[in-house]
KEPA-196814 format. One record per residue (C-alpha): x negated, z negated, y; residue number from 1. Coordinates in Angstrom, 2 decimals. Layout:
BEGIN
X, Z, Y, NUM;
...
***
This chain:
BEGIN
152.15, 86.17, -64.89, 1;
149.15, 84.92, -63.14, 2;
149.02, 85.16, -59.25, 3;
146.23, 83.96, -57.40, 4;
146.55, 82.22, -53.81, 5;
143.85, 81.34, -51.21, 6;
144.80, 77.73, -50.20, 7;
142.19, 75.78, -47.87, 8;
139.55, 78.54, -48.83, 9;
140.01, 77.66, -52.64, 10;
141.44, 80.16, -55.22, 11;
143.91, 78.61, -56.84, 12;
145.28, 80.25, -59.97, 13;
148.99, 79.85, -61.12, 14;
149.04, 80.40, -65.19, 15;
153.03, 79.83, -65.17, 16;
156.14, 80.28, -62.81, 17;
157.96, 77.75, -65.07, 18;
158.24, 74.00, -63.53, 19;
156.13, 71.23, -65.46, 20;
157.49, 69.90, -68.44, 21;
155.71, 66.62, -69.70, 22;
155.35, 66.77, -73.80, 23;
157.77, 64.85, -75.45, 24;
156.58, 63.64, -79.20, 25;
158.43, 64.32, -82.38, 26;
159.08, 61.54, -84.24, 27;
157.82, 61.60, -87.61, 28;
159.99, 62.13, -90.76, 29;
160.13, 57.87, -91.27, 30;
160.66, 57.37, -87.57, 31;
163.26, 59.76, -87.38, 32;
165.15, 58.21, -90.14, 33;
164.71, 54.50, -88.75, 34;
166.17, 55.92, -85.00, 35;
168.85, 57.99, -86.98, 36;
169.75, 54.59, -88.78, 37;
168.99, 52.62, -85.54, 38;
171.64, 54.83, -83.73, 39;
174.67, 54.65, -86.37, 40;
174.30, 50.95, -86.16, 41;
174.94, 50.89, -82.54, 42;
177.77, 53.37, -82.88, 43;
179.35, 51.07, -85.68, 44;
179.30, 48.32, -83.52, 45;
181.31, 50.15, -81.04, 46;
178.34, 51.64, -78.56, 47;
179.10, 54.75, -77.38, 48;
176.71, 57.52, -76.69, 49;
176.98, 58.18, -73.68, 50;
176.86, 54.62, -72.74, 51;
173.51, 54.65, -74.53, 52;
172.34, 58.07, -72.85, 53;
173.58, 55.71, -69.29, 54;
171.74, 53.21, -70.57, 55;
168.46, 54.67, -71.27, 56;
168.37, 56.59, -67.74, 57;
169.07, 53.57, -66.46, 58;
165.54, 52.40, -67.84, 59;
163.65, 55.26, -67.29, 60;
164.82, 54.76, -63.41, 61;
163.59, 51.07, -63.25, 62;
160.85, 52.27, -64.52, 63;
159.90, 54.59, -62.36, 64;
160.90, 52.24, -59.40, 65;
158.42, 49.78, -60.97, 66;
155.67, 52.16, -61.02, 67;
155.86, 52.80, -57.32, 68;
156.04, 48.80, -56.55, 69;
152.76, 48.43, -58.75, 70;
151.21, 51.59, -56.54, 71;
152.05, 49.78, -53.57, 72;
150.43, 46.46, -54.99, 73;
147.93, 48.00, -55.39, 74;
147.27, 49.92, -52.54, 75;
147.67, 46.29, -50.68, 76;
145.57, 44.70, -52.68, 77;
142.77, 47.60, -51.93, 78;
143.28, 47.34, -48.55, 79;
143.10, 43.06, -48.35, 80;
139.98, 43.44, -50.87, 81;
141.77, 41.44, -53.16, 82;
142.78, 42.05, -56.65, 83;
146.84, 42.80, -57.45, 84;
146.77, 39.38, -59.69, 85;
146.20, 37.58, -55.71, 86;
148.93, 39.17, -54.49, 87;
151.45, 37.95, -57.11, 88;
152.50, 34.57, -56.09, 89;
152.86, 35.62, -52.22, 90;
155.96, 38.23, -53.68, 91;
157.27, 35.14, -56.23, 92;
156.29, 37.85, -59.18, 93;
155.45, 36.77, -62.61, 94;
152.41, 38.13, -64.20, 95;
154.14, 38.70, -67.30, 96;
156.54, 40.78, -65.98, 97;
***
């Protein structure tokens, strides 16, 4: 379906009602096999998976959360005229982090 919309005097065309989805890769035949292995050796030591599915959306979220603190960085830094490294030891951050 393809609908087209005047917004701010542009045409904007819409190829697809359906929401964004971002590509996720396939793992490769050896990769597979490693995270397969990777997996089964958590389990055996007692890990359950939905501990581990916890545990990874746990990471994605810090991640995310990280991503907006380095926007804001750097907006900061754009607006002082200074570079994001500058800002670092007035927020106690580590560089390596």
């Amino acid at each position: 379906v393809i609908e087209v919309e005047e917004k701010l005097g542009k045409e904007m065309r819409v190829i697809q009602n359906n929401p964004f989805r971002s590509p996720v890769p396939t793992p490769k035949s050896g990769q597979r096999d490693t995270l397969d292995q990777e997996i089964s050796q958590l389990m055996a030591e007692g890990y359950v998976m939905s501990e581990l599915e916890d545990h990874i959306s746990l990471l994605h979220e810090y991640d995310d959360i990280k991503d907006v603190g380095q926007m804001l960085m750097e907006k900061l830094a754009s607006i002082r005229g200074v570079t994001t490294k500058e800002l670092y030891p007035e927020f106690d951050l580590d560089m390596n982090d």
